[in-house]
C-alpha positions as a Markdown table, in Angstrom:
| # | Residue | x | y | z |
|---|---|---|---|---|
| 1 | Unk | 88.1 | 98.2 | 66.1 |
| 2 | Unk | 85.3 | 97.2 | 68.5 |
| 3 | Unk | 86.8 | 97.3 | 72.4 |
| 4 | Unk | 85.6 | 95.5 | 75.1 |
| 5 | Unk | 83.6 | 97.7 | 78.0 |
| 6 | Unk | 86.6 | 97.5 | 80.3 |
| 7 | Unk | 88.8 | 99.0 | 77.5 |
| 8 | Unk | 86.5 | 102.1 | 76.7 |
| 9 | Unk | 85.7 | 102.9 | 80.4 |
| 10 | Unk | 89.9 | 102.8 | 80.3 |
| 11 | Unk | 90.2 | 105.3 | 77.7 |
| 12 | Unk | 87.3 | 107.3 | 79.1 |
| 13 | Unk | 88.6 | 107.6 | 82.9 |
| 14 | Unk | 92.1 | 108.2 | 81.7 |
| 15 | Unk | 91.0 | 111.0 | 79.6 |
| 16 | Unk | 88.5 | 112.6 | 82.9 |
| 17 | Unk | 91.5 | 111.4 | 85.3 |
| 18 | Unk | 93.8 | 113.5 | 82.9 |
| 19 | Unk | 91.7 | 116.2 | 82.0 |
| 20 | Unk | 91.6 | 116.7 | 86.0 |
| 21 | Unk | 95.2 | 116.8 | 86.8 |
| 22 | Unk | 95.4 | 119.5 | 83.6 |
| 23 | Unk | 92.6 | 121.5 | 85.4 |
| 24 | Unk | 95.3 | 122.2 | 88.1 |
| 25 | Unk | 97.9 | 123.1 | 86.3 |
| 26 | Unk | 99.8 | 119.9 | 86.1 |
| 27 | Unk | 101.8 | 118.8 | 83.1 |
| 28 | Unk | 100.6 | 115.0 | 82.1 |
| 29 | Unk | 103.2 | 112.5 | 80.2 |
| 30 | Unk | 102.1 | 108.6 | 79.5 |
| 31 | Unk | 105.1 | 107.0 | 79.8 |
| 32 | Unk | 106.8 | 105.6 | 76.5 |
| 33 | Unk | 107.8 | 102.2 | 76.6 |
| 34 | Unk | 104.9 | 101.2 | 79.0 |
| 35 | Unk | 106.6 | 101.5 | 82.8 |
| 36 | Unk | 103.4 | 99.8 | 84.0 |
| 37 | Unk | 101.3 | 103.5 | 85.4 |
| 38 | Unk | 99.1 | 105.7 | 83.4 |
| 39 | Unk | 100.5 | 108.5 | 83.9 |
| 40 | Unk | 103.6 | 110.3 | 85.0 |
| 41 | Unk | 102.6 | 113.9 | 86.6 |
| 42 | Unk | 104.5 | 117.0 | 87.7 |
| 43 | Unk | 104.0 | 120.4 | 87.9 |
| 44 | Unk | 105.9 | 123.0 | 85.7 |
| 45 | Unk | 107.4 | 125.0 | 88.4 |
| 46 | Unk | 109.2 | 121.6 | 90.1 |
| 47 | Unk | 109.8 | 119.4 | 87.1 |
| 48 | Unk | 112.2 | 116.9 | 88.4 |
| 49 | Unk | 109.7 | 115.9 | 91.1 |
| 50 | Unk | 107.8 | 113.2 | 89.2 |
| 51 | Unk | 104.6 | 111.4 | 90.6 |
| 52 | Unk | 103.3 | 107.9 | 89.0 |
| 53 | Unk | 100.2 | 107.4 | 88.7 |
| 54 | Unk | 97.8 | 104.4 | 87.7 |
| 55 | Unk | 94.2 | 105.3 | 87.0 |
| 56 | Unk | 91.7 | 102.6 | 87.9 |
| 57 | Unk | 87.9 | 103.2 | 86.4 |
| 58 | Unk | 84.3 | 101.8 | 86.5 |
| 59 | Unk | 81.8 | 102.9 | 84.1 |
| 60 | Unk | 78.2 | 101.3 | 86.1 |
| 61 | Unk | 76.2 | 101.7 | 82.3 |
| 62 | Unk | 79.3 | 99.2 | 81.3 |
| 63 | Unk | 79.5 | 96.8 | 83.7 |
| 64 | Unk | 77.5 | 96.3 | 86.3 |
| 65 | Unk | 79.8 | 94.3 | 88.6 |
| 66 | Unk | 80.5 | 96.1 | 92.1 |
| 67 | Unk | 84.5 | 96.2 | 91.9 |
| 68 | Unk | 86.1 | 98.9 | 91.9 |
| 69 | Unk | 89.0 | 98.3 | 89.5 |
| 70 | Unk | 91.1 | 95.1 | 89.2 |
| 71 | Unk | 95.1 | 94.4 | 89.0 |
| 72 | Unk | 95.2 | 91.6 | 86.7 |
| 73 | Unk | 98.5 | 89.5 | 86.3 |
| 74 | Unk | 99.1 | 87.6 | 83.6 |
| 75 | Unk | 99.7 | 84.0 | 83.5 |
| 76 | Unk | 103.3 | 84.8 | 81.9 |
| 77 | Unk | 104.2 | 86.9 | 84.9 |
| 78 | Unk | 102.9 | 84.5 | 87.4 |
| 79 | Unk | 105.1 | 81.6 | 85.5 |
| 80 | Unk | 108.2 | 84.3 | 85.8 |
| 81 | Unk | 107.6 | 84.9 | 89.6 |
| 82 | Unk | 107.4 | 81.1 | 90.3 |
| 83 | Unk | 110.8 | 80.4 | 87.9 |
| 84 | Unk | 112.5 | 83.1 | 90.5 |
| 85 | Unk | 111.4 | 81.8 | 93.8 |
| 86 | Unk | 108.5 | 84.6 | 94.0 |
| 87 | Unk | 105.7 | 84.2 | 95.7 |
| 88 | Unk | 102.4 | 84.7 | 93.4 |
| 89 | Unk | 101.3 | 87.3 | 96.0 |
| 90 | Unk | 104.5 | 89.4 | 95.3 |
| 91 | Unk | 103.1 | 90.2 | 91.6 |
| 92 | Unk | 100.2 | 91.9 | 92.6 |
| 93 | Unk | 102.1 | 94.1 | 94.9 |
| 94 | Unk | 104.8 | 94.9 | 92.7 |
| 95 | Unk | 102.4 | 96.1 | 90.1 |
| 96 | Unk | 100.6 | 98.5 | 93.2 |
| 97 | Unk | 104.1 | 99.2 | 94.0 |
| 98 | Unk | 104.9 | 101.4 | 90.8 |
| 99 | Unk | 102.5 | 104.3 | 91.1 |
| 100 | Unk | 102.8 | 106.5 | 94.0 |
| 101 | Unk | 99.1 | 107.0 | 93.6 |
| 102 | Unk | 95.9 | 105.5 | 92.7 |
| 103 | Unk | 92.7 | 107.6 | 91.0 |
| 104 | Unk | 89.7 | 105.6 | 91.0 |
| 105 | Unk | 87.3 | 107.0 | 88.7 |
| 106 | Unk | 83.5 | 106.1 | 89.0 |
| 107 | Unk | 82.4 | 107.5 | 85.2 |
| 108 | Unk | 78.3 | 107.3 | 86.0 |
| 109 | Unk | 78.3 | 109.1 | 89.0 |
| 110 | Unk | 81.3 | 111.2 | 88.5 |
| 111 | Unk | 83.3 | 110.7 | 91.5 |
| 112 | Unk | 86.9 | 110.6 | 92.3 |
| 113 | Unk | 89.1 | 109.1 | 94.8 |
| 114 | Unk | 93.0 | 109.3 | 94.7 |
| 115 | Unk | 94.6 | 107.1 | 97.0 |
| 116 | Unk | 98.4 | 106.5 | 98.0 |
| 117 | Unk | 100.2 | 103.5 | 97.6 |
| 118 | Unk | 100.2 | 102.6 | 101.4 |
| 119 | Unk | 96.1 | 103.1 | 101.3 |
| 120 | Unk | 96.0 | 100.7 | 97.8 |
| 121 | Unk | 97.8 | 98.3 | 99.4 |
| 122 | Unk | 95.8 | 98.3 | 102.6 |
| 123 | Unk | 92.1 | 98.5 | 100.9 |
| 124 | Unk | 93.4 | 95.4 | 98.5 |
| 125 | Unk | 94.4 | 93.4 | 101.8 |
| 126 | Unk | 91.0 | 94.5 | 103.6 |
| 127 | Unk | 89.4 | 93.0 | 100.5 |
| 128 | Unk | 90.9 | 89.9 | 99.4 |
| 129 | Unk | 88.5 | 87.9 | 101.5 |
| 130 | Unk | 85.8 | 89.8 | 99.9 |
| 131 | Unk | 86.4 | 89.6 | 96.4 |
| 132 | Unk | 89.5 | 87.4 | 96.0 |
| 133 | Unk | 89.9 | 83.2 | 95.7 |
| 134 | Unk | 91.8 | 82.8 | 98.7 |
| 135 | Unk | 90.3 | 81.8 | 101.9 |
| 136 | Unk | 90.7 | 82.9 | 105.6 |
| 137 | Unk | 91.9 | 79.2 | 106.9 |
């Protein structure tokens, strides 16, 4: 099977991001059914604290674009929000909302930032005029 870029620099920063968190002595789970974040993390000596967290990559050999990492919603859930009296804003949020952290990996110059929720949230508001279709007015 032939994957798109965005797919193999996925797999790729998942796999650094993981390899990471293992290099501290952290025990890694992907969560089975899909609870919408990479990874749930914890470390053997505490192992009913859980942290969530959503790995977000760029690979610049990929694609060349300057974003960081995007939080797509589907069409579907957008449809589903409106049906329930949601604003469309709310879907993004709720999908930040899920991981207690964020890892941004940048693959070509191997760098790392982890961010918390709070800080995802505020960078994405900071931004939407930036990089978003919604306007200041």
């Amino acid at each position: 099977m032939n994957l798109l870029a965005q797919n193999k620099t996925g797999r790729i920063t998942e796999a650094r991001v993981r390899q990471k968190l293992e290099s501290f002595g952290l025990k890694i789970r992907k969560p089975v059914p899909d609870t919408g974040v990479d990874f749930e993390v914890y470390n053997p000596l505490t192992p009913g604290k859980i942290t969530k967290i959503q790995v977000k990559g760029r690979n610049p050999k990929k694609i060349r674009s300057y974003r960081w990492f995007q939080l797509r919603v589907t069409k579907n859930q957008l449809e589903t929000a409106r049906e329930k009296g949601i604003m469309a804003e709310e879907t993004w949020k709720e999908k930040v909302r899920k991981a207690d952290f964020f890892i941004l990996d940048a693959v070509a110059p191997d760098e790392m930032w982890v961010l918390t929720q709070e800080q995802t949230l505020e960078l994405i508001v900071l931004e939407e005029y930036q990089y978003g279709k919604m306007s200041k007015e």
